[in-house]
N, C-alpha and C positions, 0 to 999 in steps of 0.2 A: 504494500500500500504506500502509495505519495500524498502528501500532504498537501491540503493546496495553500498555497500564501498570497496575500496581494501587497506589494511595495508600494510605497510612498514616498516620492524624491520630487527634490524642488527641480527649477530651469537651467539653473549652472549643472549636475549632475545628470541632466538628460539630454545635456550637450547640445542646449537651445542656444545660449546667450548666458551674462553677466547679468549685472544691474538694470543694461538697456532691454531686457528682456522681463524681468520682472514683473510684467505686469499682466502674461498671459492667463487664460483661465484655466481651470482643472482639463484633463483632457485624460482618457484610458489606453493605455498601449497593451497587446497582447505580450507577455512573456515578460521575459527581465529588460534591463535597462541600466548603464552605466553601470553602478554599485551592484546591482543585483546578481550581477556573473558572478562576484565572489564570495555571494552567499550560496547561489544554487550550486556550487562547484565545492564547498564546503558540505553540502547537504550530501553529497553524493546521491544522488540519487532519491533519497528518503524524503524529502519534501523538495518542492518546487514552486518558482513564481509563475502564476499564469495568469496574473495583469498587473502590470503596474500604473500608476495612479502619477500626473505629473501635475505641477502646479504652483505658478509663481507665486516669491515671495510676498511681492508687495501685492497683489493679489486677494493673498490668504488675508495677509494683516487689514486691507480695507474693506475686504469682501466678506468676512469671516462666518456672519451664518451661510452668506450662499452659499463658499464653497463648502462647510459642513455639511448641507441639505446634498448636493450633488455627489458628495463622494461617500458619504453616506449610503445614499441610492444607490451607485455602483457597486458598493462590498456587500449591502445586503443582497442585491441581486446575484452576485457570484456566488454568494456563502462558503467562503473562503472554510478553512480551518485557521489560520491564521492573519495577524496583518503586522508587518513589520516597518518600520519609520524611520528615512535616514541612514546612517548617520549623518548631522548636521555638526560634528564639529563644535568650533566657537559662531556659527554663523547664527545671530539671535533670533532674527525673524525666521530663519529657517527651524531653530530648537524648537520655539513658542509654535509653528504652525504641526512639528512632527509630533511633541504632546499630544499639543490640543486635538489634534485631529485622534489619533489612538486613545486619549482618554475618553472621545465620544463614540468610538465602533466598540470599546471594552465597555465602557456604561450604559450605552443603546442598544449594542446589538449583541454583547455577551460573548464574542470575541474576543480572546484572547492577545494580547497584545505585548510588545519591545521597540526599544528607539534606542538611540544611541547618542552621546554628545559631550560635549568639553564638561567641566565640572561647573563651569563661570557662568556657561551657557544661559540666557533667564528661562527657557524650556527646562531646565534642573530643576527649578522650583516645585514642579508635577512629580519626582521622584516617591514622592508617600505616595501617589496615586495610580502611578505606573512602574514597570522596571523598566531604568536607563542603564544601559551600560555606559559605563565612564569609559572616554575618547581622549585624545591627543586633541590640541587645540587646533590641529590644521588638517586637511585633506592629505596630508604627508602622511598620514595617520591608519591611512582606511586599511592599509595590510593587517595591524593588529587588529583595528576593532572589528575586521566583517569575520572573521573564524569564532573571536569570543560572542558574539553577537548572534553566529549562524548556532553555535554550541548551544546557547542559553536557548535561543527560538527552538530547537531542536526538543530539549530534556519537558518543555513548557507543551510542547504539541504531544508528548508520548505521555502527558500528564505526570510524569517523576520528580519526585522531591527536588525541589531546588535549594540548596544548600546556602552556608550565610555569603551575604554581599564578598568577602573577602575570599573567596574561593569561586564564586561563579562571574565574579567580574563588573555586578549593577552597584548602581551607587545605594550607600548606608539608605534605608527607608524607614528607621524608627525601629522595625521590628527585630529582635532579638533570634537568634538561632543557634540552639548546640552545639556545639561537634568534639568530637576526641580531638589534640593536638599529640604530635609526635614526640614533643619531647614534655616534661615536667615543667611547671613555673617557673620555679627555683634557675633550673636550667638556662630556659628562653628570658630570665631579667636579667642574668651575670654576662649573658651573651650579648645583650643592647646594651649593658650598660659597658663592659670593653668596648665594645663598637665606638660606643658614644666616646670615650676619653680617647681612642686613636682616631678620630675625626672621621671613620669610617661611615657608612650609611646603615640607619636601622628603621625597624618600623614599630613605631611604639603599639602597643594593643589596643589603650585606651586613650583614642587622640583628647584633644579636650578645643571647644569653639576658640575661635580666633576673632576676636573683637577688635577691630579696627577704630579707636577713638582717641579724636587728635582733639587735645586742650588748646581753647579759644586764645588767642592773645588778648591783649588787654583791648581796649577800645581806642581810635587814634583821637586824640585831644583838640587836635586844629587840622583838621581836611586841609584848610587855606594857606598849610606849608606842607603838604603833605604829596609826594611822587609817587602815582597809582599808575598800575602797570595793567594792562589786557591781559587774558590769557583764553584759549577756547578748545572745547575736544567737540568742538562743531566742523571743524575741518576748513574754516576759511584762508586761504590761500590764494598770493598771485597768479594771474591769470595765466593758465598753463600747469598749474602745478607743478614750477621749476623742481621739487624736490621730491617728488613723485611721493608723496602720502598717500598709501593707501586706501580705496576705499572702507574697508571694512579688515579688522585684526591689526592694525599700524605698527609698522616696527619700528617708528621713528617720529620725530614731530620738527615742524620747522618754526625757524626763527627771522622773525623780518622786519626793518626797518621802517616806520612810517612817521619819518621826521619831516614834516612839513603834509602832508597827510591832515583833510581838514572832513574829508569823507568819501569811505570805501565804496566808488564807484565802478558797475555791474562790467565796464570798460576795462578794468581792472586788474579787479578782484571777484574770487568766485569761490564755492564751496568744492572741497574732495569726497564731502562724507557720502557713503552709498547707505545708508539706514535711514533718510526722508525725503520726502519730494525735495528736492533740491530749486526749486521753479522761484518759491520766494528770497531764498537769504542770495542766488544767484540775479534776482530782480535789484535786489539792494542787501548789499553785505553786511553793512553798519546792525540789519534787523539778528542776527549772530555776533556777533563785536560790532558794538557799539562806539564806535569812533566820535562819529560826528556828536553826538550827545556831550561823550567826555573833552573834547574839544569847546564846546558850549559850557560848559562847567569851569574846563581853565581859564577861558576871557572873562568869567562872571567872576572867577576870587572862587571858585567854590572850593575848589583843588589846589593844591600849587602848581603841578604842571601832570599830564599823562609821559607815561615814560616813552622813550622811541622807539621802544623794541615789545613787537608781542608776539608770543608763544603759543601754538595750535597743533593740536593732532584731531585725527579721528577717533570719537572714542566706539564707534560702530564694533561692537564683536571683538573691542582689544582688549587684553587679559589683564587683571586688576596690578597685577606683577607689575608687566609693560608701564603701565600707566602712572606706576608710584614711581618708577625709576626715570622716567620721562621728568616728575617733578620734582624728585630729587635733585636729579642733573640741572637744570634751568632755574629750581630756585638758590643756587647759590650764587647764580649769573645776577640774577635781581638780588639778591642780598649786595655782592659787589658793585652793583650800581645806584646802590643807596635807594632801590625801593620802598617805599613805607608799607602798603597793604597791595593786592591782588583780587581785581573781580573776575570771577570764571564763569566764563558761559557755556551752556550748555545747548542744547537743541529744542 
């Protein structure tokens, strides 16, 4: 007996388009499709996809009950045995659309469901609700996850126990599970704790949350001596994107002068970011950094002056890591130019 599967991949993985593609609608293809070969080639034989399901990002995010209701429609009428989602990586709107969508064929239709995707991902957040397999942040990635992915879909279709998160590969989901370990406690603490003192790598057993909370500085006293600097992870950038910021996961962010700069006009200046319609902060840039305002502010005394140099990434789909190291690096640039405070914008 074969299993039947239905696949769900966005437009970049079905080898439509990018970003500028984006915005087609769901559509049913017979068989696999990109990613799907190396699930069905993992399956050996034992299950198979016999539709897959495509359907742009931007799409899913504006369109979001229709394309539910249609694709929906299609897996009930297959009556798959399964439905698999992805893997999308760190790509967000892709995470959020491969949940969402598997959280409604497992709650409506009682199909059984997996996706795949980065930890960061904002489709991680459904992980109580579905199993994710945890992914590498980039498409670089799809060798390991589509075998753990194809494994877990596999043990899930033949109805067999799935073991805890740390042995079948889905992210932690609350729930608690047994198992015998091979060596004793005692053992496995003396073992991470040598690890730990020869700088070695270990894995602790009992991670503990990581709370990210930055204490406020004091309050600035007098604006009207005070050099306030731009910053943006809306992706505003000269026209051309000299520094090739990427759309979406950025591994870099630029830095650019706009001394004498009274307002970022669309002649210009333009957006990198591929995570929103890009139509308005490309109409007028100032509506993502704010120039022309803070310019209106230093002629009035409200400021002392806007600094010359402002700082921009994409923050589309790029890893919390990336991002903290982007402003580590660049705030010490604005510390040595005697910046006072930092407004950041966002999208």
């Amino acid at each position: 007996m074969s299993y039947k599967v239905v696949h769900y991949i966005n437009q970049f993985f079905a080898n439509i388009g990018g970003e500028e593609m984006a915005h087609i609608e769901p559509e049913l293809r017979d068989g696999f499709v990109g990613p799907g070969m190396a699930l069905n080639n993992a399956w050996k034989g034992e299950a198979e996809i016999v539709k897959t399901i495509v359907c742009g990002d931007s799409y899913f995010a504006e369109h979001e009950a229709a394309a539910k209701e249609k694709i929906l429609g299609w897996v009930k009428e297959i009556k798959p045995d399964f439905f698999i989602a992805g893997p999308a990586f760190n790509a967000g709107r892709y995470g959020y659309a491969c949940a969402t969508i598997a959280c409604a064929v497992q709650d409506e239709l009682g199909i059984p469901v997996l996706t795949g995707m980065y930890e960061e991902n904002p489709g991680a957040d459904m992980k109580n609700k579905i199993l994710i397999v945890a992914t590498a942040n980039s498409a670089a990635g799809m060798r390991k996850a589509a075998p753990v992915m194809a494994a877990l879909a596999l043990k899930m279709m033949k109805g067999e126990k799935i073991g805890a998160s740390c042995e079948e590969g889905y992210m932690p989901n609350g729930i608690r599970k047994n198992f015998f370990e091979k060596e004793i406690g005692a053992k496995r603490a003396v073992n991470m704790l040598v690890n730990k003192l020869n700088d070695k790598p270990f894995t602790t057993e009992y991670p503990m949350p990581s709370f990210d909370r930055v204490a406020p500085n004091p309050a600035i006293k007098d604006l009207s001596k005070a050099t306030i600097a731009l910053c943006t992870s809306g992706g505003i950038v000269p026209k051309g994107n000299p520094d090739h910021i990427e759309s979406s996961s950025a591994s870099h962010y630029g830095e650019y002068d706009i001394t004498g700069v009274d307002d970022l006009t669309s002649d210009k200046y333009e957006t990198a970011h591929g995570g929103y319609d890009p139509v308005y902060a490309n109409e007028d840039p100032d509506r993502v950094l704010p120039v022309d305002v803070m310019r209106e502010f230093e002629k009035e005394g409200k400021i002392g002056k806007l600094h010359n140099i402002f700082y921009t990434t994409v923050g589309n789909g790029t890893a919390v890591a990336s991002a903290k190291a982007f402003a580590a690096e660049y705030a010490q640039k604005l510390l040595q130019a005697g910046v006072h405070a930092v407004i950041m914008t966002s999208t």
